[in-house]
C-alpha positions as CSV (number, residue, x, y, z in Angstrom):
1,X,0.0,0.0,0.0
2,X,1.4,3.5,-1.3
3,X,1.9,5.8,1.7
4,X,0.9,8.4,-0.7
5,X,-2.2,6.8,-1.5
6,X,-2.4,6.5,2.4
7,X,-3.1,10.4,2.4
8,X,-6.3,10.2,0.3
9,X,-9.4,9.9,2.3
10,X,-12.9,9.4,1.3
11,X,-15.9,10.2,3.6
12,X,-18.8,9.1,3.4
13,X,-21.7,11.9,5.0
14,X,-24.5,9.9,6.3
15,X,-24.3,6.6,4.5
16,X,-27.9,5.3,4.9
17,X,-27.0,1.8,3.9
18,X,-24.4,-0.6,5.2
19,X,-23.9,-2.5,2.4
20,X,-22.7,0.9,0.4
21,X,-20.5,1.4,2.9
22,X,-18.8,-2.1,2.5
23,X,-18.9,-2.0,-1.1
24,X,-17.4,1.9,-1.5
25,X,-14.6,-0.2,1.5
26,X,-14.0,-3.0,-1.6
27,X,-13.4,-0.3,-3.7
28,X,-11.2,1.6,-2.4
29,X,-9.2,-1.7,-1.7
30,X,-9.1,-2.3,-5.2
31,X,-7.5,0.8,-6.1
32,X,-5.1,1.2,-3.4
33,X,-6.9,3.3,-1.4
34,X,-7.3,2.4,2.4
35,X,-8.5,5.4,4.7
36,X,-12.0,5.4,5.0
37,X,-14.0,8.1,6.9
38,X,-17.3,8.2,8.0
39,X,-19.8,11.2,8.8
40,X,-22.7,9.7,11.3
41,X,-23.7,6.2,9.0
42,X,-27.1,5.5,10.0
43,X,-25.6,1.8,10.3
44,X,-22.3,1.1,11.4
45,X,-20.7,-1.2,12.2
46,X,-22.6,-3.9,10.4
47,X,-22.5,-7.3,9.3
48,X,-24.2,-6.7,5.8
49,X,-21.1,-3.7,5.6
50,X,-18.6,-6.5,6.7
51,X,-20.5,-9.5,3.6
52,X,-20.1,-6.4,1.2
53,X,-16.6,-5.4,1.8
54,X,-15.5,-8.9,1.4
55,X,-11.1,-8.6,1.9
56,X,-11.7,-5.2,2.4
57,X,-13.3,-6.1,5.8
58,X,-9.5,-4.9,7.4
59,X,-10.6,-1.0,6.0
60,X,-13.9,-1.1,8.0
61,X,-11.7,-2.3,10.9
62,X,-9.9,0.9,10.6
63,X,-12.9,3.3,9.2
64,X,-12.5,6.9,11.2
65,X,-16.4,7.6,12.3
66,X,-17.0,11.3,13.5
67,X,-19.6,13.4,13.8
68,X,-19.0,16.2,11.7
69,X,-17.6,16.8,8.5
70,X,-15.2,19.4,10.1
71,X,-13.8,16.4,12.2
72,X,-13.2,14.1,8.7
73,X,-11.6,17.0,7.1
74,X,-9.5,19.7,9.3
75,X,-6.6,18.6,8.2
76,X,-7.0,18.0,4.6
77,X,-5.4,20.8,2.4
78,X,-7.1,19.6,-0.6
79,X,-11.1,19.0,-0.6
80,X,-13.2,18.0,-3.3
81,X,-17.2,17.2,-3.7
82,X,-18.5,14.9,-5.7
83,X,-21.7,16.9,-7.2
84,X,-24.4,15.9,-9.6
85,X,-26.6,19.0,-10.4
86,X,-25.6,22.5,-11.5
87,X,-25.4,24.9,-8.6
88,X,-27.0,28.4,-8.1
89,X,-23.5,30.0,-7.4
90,X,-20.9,28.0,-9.8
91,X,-17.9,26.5,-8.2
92,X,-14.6,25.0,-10.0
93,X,-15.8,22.0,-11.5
94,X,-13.4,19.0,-12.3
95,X,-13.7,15.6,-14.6
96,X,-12.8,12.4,-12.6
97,X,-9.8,12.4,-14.7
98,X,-8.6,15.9,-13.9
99,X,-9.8,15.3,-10.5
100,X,-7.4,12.2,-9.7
101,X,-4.4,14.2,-11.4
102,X,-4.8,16.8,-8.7
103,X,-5.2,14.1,-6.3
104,X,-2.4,12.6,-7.1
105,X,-0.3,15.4,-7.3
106,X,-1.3,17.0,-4.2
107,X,-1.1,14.0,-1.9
108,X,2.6,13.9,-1.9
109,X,2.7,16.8,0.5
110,X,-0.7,16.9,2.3
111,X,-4.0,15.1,3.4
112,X,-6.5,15.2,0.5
113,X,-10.4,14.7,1.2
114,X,-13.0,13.2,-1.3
115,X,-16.6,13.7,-0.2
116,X,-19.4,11.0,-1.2
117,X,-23.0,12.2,0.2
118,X,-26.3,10.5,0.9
119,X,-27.3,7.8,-1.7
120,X,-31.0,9.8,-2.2
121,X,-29.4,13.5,-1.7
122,X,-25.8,13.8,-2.2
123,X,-24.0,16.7,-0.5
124,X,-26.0,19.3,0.9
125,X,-25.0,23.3,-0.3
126,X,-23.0,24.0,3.2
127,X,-21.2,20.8,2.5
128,X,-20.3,21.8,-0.9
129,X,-19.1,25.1,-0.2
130,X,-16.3,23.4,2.0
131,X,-14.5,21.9,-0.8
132,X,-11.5,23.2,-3.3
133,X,-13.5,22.1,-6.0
134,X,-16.3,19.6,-7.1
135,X,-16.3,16.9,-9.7
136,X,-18.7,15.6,-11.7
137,X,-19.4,12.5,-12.7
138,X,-21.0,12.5,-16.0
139,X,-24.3,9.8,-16.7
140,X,-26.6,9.1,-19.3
141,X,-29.3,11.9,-19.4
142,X,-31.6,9.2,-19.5
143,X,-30.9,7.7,-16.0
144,X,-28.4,9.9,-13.8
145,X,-28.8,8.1,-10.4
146,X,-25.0,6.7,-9.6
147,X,-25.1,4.3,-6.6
148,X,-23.1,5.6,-3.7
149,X,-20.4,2.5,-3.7
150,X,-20.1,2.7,-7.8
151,X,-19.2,6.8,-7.5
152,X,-16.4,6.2,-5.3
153,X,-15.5,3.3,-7.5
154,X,-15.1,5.4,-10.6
155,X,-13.2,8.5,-8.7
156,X,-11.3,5.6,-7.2
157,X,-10.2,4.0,-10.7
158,X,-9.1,7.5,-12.1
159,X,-6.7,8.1,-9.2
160,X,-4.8,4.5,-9.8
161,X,-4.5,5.6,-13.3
162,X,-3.3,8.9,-12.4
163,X,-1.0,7.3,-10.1
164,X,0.6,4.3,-12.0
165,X,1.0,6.4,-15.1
166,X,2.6,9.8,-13.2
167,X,4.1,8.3,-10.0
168,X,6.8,10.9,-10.1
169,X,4.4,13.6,-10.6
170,X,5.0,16.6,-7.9
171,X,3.2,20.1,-7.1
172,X,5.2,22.9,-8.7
173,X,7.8,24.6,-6.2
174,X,6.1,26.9,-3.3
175,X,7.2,28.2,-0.1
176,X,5.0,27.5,2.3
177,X,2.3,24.6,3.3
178,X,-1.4,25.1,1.9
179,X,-3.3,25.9,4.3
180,X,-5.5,23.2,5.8
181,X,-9.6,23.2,5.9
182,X,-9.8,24.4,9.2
183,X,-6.8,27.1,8.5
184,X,-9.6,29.0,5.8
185,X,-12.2,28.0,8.5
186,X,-11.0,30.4,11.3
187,X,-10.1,32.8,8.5
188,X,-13.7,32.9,6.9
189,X,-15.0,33.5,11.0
190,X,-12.4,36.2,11.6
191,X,-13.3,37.8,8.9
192,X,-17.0,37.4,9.1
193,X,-16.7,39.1,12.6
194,X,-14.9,42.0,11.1
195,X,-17.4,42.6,8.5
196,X,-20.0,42.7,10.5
197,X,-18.6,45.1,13.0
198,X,-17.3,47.4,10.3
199,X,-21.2,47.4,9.2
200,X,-20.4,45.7,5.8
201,X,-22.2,42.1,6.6
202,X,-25.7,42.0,8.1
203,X,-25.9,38.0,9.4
204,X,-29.9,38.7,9.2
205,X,-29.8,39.7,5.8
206,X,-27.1,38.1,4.6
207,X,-27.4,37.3,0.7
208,X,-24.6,35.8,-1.1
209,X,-21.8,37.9,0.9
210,X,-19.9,35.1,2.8
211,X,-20.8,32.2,0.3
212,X,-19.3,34.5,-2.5
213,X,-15.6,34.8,0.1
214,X,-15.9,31.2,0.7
215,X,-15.9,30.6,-2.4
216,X,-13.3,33.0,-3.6
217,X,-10.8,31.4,-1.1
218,X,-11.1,27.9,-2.0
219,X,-10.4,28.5,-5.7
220,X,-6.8,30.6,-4.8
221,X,-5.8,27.6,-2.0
222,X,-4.3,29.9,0.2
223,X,-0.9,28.6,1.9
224,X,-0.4,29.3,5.9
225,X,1.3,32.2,5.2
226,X,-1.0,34.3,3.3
227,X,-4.2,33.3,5.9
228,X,-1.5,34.2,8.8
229,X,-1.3,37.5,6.8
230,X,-4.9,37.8,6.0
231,X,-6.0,37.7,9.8
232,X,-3.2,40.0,11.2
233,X,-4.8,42.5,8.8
234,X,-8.0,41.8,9.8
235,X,-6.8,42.1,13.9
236,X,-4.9,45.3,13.1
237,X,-9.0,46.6,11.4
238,X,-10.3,45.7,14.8
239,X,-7.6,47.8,16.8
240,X,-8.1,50.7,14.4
241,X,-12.2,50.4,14.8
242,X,-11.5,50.0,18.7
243,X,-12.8,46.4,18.8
């Protein structure tokens, strides 16, 4: 097992269905994937997850469950949604193919998250807007539903590819570490806060203000450095506002 590969996680958010779970576990195991995370399953542990996974029972063994998405992902520099509809604020959309490049890439020098959501729903907005980027699986028009299991199949086949054929692939040259999920986290409250006591942000009428930053800061994958920057700006606004 690559201990690259070993920095790839996929969570599943509120698997309904142990047998998915099991089968997305068989999966993985396939490809070369091994660190499973799950968001409150409605079932778990199960037998029926444990007939499903077949060898793979040893990645159930180790499965992280937690109860929040920002437990499965604070550390994870890279985070990417799988998405199956068009969104009323567009986010950077990827193919499974350019989405296990970036993977592959990427998880030579930091955790990297792929979310799977319910098998009726899929990933709620708030969900989505925590990811990097989304990727899209693309179906026949005439029948779109993808089971949970056979989505992280597919993403998990493209990222084997991407890996046998560029093992030696490598980020380009930067000086400082991405910052991690919760990094942009504390950024996006700090500067919520500010904006709201400069009179810019009203939380009660809110629009598309913060969703809009969110987004903004996810597509430039801020390093350390620059949210270190970002919030010593915004803590020299509150000295100057007397805050």
């Amino acid at each position: 097992m690559s201990a690259e590969l070993g920095q790839v996680r996929v969570v599943l958010i509120n698997a309904t269905h142990p047998g998915n779970i099991g089968a997305a576990a068989r999966a993985m195991k396939n490809m070369g994937l091994s660190r499973l995370y799950l968001v409150e399953p409605l079932d778990f542990p199960s037998d029926t997850a444990r007939w499903r996974a077949a060898n793979a029972a040893d990645l159930l063994d180790q499965a992280v469950v937690v109860n929040s998405l920002d437990e499965a992902i604070a550390d994870c520099a890279l985070v990417i949604g799988t998405s199956a509809r068009d969104r009323k604020i567009p986010w950077p959309m990827l193919t499974p193919k350019s989405c296990a490049s970036k993977v592959v890439v990427e998880m030579v020098h930091h955790p990297v998250a792929l979310l799977f959501g319910r098998e009726a729903r899929g990933l709620r907005n708030e969900e989505l807007q925590r990811c990097n980027y989304h990727v899209h699986i693309p179906t026949s028009e005439e029948y779109t539903s993808l089971n949970l299991a056979m989505a992280v199949q597919v993403i998990a086949y493209e990222i084997r590819q991407a890996y046998l054929a560029e093992s030696g692939a490598r980020s380009e040259d930067w000086d400082q570490e991405f910052a991690t999920s919760q990094d942009v986290e504390y950024l996006i409250d700090h500067l919520e806060r500010t904006l709201v006591d400069l009179d810019f942000h009203d939380p009660d009428n809110p629009r598309q203000l913060m969703t809009r930053l969110r987004r903004l800061f996810n597509r430039v994958r801020l390093d350390k450095m620059e949210v270190s920057i970002l919030r010593g700006i915004l803590t020299a606004v509150g000295r100057k506002i007397g805050l």
